[in-house]
C-alpha positions in Angstrom: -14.5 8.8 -11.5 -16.7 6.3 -9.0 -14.6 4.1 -7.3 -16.2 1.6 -4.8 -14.8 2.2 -1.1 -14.3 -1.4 -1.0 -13.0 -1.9 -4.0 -10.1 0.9 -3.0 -9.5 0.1 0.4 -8.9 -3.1 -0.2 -6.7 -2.9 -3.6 -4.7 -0.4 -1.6 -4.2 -2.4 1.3 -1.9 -4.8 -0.4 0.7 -1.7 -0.4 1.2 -2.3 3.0 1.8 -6.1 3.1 4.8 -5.2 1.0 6.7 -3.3 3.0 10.1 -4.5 3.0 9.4 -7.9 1.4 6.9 -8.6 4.1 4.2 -10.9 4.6 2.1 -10.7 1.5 -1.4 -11.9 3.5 -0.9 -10.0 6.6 -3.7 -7.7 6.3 -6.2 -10.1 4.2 -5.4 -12.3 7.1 -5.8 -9.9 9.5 -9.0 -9.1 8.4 -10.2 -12.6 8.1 -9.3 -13.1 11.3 -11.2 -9.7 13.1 -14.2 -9.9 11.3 -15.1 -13.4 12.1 -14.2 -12.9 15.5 -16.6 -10.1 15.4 -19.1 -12.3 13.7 -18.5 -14.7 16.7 -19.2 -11.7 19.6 -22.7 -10.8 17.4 -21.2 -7.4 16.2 -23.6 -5.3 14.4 -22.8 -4.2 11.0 -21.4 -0.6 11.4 -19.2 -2.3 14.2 -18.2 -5.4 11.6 -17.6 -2.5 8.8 -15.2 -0.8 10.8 -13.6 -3.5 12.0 -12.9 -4.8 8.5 -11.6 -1.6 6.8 -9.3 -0.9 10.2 -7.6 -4.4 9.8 -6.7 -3.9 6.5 -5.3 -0.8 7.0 -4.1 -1.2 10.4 -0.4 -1.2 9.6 -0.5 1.4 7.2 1.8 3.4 9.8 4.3 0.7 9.0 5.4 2.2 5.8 6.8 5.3 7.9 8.8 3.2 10.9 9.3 0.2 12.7 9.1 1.9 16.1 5.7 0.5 17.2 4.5 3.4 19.5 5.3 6.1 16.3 3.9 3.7 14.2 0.2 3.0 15.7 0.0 7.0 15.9 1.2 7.9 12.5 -1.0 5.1 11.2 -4.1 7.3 13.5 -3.0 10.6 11.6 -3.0 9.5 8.2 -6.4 8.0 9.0 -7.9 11.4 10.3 -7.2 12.6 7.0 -9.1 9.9 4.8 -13.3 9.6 4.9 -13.5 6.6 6.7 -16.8 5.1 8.8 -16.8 4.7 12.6 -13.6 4.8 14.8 -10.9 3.5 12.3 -8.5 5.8 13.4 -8.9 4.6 17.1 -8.6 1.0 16.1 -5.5 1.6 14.4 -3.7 3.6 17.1 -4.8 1.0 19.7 -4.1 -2.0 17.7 -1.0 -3.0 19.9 -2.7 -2.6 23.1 -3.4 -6.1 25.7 -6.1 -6.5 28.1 -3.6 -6.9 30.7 -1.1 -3.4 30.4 1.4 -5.2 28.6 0.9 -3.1 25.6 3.4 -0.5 23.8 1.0 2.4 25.4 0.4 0.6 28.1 -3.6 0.6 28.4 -5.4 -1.8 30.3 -9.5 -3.2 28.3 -11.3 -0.5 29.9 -9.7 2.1 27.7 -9.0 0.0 24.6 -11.6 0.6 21.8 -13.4 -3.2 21.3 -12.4 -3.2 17.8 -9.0 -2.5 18.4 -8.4 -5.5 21.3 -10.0 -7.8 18.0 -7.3 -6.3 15.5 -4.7 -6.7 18.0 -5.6 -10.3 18.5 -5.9 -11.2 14.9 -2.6 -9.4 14.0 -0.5 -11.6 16.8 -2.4 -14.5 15.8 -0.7 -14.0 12.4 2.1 -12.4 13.0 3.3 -15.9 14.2 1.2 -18.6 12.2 1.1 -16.6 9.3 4.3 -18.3 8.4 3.1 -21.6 7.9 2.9 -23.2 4.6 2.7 -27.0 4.9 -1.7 -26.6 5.4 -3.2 -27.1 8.5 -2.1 -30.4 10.5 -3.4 -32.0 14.1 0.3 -30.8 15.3 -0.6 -27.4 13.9 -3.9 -27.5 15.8 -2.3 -28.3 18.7 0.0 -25.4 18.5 -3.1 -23.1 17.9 -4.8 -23.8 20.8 -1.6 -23.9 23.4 -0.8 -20.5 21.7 -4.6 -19.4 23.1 -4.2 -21.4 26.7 -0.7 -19.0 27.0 -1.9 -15.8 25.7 -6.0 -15.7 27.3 -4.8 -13.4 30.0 -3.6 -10.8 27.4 -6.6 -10.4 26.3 -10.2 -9.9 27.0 -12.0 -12.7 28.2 -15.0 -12.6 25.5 -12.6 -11.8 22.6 -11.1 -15.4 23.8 -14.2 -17.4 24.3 -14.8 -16.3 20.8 -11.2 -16.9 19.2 -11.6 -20.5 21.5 -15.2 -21.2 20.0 -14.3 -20.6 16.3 -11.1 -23.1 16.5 -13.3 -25.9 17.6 -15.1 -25.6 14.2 -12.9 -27.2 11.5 -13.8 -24.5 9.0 -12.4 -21.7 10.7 -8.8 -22.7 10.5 -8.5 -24.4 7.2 -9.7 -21.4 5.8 -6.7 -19.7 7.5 -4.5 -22.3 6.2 -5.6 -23.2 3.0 -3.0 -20.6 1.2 -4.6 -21.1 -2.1 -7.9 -19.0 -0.6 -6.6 -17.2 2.3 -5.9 -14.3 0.2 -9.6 -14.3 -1.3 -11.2 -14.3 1.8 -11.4 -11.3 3.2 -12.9 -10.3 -0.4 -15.7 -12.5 0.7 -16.2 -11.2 4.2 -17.0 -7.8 3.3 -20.9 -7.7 1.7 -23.6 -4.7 1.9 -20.8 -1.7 1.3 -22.1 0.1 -1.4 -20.5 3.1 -1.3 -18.7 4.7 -3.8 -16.1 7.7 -3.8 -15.6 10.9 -6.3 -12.3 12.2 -7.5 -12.0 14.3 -4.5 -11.4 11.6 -2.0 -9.7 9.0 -4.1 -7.4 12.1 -4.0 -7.2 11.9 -0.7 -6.1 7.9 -0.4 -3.9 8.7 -3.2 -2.1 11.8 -1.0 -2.1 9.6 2.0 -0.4 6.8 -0.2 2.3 9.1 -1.4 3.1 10.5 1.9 3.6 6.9 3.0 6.2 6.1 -0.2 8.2 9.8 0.1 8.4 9.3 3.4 10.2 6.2 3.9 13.4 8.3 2.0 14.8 11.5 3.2 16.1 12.2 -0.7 12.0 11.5 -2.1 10.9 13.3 0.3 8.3 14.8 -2.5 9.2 12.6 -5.5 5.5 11.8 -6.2 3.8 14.8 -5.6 6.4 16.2 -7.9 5.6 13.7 -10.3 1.9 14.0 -9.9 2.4 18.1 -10.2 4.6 17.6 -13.4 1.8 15.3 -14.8 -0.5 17.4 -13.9 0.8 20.2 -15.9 1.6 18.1 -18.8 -1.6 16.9 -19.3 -3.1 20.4 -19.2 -0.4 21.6 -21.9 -1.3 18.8 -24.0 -5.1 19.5 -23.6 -6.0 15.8 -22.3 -9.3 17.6 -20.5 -10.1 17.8 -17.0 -10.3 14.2 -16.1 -7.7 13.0 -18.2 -5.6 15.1 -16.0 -6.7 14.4 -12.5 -6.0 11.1 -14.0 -2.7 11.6 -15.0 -2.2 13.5 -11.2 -3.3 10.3 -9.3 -1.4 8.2 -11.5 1.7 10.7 -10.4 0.7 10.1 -6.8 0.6 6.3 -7.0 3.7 5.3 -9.5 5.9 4.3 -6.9 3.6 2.8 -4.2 5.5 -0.6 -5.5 8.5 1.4 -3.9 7.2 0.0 -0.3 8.5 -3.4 -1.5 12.5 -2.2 -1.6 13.8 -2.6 1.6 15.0 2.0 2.8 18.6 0.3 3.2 18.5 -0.1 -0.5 16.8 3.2 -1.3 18.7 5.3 1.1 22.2 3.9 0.0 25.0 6.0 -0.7 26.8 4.9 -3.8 26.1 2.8 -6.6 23.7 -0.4 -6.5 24.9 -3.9 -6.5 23.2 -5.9 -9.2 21.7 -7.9 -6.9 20.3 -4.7 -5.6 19.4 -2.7 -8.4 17.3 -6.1 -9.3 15.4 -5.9 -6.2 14.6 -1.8 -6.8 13.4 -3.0 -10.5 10.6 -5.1 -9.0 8.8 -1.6 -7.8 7.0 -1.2 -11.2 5.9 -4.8 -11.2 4.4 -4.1 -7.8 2.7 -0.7 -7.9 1.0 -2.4 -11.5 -0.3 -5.5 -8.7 -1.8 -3.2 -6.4 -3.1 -0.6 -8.7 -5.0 -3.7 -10.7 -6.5 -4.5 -7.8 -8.9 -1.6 -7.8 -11.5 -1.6 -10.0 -12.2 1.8 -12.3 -8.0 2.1 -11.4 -7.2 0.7 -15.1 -6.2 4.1 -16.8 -4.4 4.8 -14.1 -2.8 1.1 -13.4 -1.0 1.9 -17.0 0.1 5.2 -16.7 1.5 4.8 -13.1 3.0 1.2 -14.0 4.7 2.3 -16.8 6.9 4.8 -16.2 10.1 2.8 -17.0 9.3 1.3 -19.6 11.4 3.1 -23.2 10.4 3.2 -26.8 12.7 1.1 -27.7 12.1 -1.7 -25.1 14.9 -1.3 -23.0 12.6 -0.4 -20.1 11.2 -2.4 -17.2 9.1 -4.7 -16.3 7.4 -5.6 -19.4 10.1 -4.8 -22.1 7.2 -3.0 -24.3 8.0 -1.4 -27.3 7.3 2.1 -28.3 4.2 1.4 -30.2 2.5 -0.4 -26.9 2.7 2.9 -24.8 0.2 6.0 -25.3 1.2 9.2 -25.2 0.3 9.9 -21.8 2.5 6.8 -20.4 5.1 8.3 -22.5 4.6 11.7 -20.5 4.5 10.1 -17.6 8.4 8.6 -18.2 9.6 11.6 -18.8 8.2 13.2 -16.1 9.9 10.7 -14.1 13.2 11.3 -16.0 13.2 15.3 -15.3 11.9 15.0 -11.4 14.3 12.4 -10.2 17.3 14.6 -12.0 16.4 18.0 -10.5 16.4 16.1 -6.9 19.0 15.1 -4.1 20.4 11.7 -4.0 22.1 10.1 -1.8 24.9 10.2 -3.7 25.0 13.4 -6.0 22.8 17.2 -5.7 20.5 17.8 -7.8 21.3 18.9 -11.3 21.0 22.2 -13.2 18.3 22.3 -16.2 20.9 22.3 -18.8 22.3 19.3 -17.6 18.9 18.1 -17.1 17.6 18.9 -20.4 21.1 17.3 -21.6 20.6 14.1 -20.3 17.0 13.9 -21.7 17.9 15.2 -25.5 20.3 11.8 -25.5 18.1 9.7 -24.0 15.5 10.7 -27.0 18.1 10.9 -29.3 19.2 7.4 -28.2 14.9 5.8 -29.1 14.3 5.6 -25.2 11.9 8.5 -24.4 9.8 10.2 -26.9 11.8 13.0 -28.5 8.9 15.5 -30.4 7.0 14.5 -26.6 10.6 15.7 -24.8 11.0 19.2 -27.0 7.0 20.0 -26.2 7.6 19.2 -22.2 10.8 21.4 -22.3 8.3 24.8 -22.7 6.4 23.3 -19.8 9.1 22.1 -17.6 11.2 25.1 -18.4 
């Protein structure tokens, strides 16, 4: 596997616009926004690089808590983890941090990272205007620059005289508010990145990524690693080969990462869901098939992490498909679903002993949902 940085970084980044039904531009924006800033100030292209990949990720803390100090320093540890160029990290952990002091940790420019005053500008920027969906207006210019005149003395001045010098050219801002491109043009920002990464650390984004979904629920604490580990072992069982299964084991990682769209109220509740709610947790696969499509080489992996509620007999979600639609390996990976969310806490019951676990799973084969000579074969693996 050879998956372009770029390609990854910024497929993966729309996981974190989701969260919670949340803006679904913020970090494309974001980006649009730092980068041409930077462009602007005569960054050099190390500095633009880093600045681009830290504004797309730059809320990936998010996923974990709303608490903005916690967040900016989670956000810095998951970074440290990942092989990322130049000071990401730092951007992300400063990336609430004015000029002035008025920031959550309370740093004043000296001691705030460049990039990270640019992210933290481009973020507020569309934190607010983000919103806006009737195209860009002289009333909306207007807005724009009184929002500059009452925020330059947050932040530093040559950031400003840049930010001031782009909204005096036309382009710059019906870019931003042309919603039709917005999202595309971030895409276009980012030339020259040729790099590429091996299994070994699209591992890594895909362990970061899980840590981010199990982590937003106490009672998933270790759903997709579990999932990913079941897979794993599946897929060795069934001789799929060595790729085939790390396949299979990113797949397990990533299957929920349309999960950060479900609001934790729903996820952590304590009884049955509404229908209105149970139709908002169904949306997860459509979402985690959106953001996995978005990288390229991700396509084996897009279906077998998408997929994983769909049935044989077309009952499942999103798509409805019918049993003859879904490979062998989806098919494993439903099942492997099935079994880990059974043998797991819930909010509302413990988790269940094999027998009953294995009991449920014989009727849903029995009933033409999940594979049944695929359910006896996992049983010897499972146990």
């Amino acid at each position: 596997m050879r998956i372009s940085r770029h390609s990854l970084i910024f497929g993966l980044s729309y996981a974190l616009d989701i969260v919670g039904n949340n803006n679904l531009s913020h970090s494309k924006s974001t980006a649009y926004l730092a980068v041409t800033i930077g462009g602007e100030m005569g960054l050099d292209k190390p500095a633009t690089l880093s600045l681009y990949y830290a504004a797309l990720l730059h809320d990936i803390g998010l996923g974990l808590t709303y608490d903005m100090r916690a967040h900016c320093a989670d956000g810095e540890a998951m970074l440290k983890k990942l092989p990322l160029p130049g000071d990401i990290a730092g951007f992300v952990r400063w990336h609430h941090e004015y000029a002035d002091g008025s920031g959550v940790f309370g740093l004043r420019e000296a001691d705030i990272p460049k990039g990270a005053q640019i992210i933290c500008l481009a973020s507020a920027f569309d934190d607010l205007f983000g919103k806006y969906e009737d195209g860009f207006s002289h009333e909306l210019y207007t807005e724009v620059k009184n929002w500059a005149y009452e925020q330059r003395a947050r932040f530093a001045e040559d950031i400003m005289a840049a930010f001031d010098a782009l909204t005096e050219r036309e382009y710059f801002l019906l870019d931003y508010f042309n919603h039709e491109t917005k999202y595309a043009l971030s895409d276009k920002l980012m030339v020259g990145d040729d790099a590429r990464y091996g299994n070994g650390d699209v591992e890594k984004y895909a362990h970061c990524f899980a840590e981010l979904i199990d982590r937003r629920s106490p009672f998933t604490f270790t759903h997709s690693h579990g999932i990913a580990n079941l897979a794993a072992k599946a897929s060795e069982y069934l001789g799929y080969g060595g790729e085939k299964t790390r396949t299979m084991y990113i797949s397990g990682l990533l299957h929920d990462i349309g999960k950060l769209y479900v609001p934790v109220e729903i996820l952590h509740k304590n009884g049955k869901l509404t229908r209105e709610e149970r139709f908002i947790i169904n949306k997860h696969t459509y979402f985690t098939r959106k953001i996995l499509e978005q990288v390229k080489g991700f396509e084996e992996i897009t279906e077998y992490a998408s997929n994983h509620h769909e049935r044989l007999d077309g009952t499942g979600y999103p798509y409805h498909l019918p049993g003859e639609r879904l490979s062998e390996p989806e098919r494993v990976m439903a099942v492997c679903d099935v079994y880990q969310a059974l043998t797991e806490e819930r909010p509302y019951r413990g988790k269940l002993p094999p027998e009953k676990v294995w009991g449920i799973i014989d009727k849903m084969a029995a009933e033409g949902h999940l594979d049944s000579a695929l359910t006896q074969r996992l049983k010897e693996v499972f146990g």
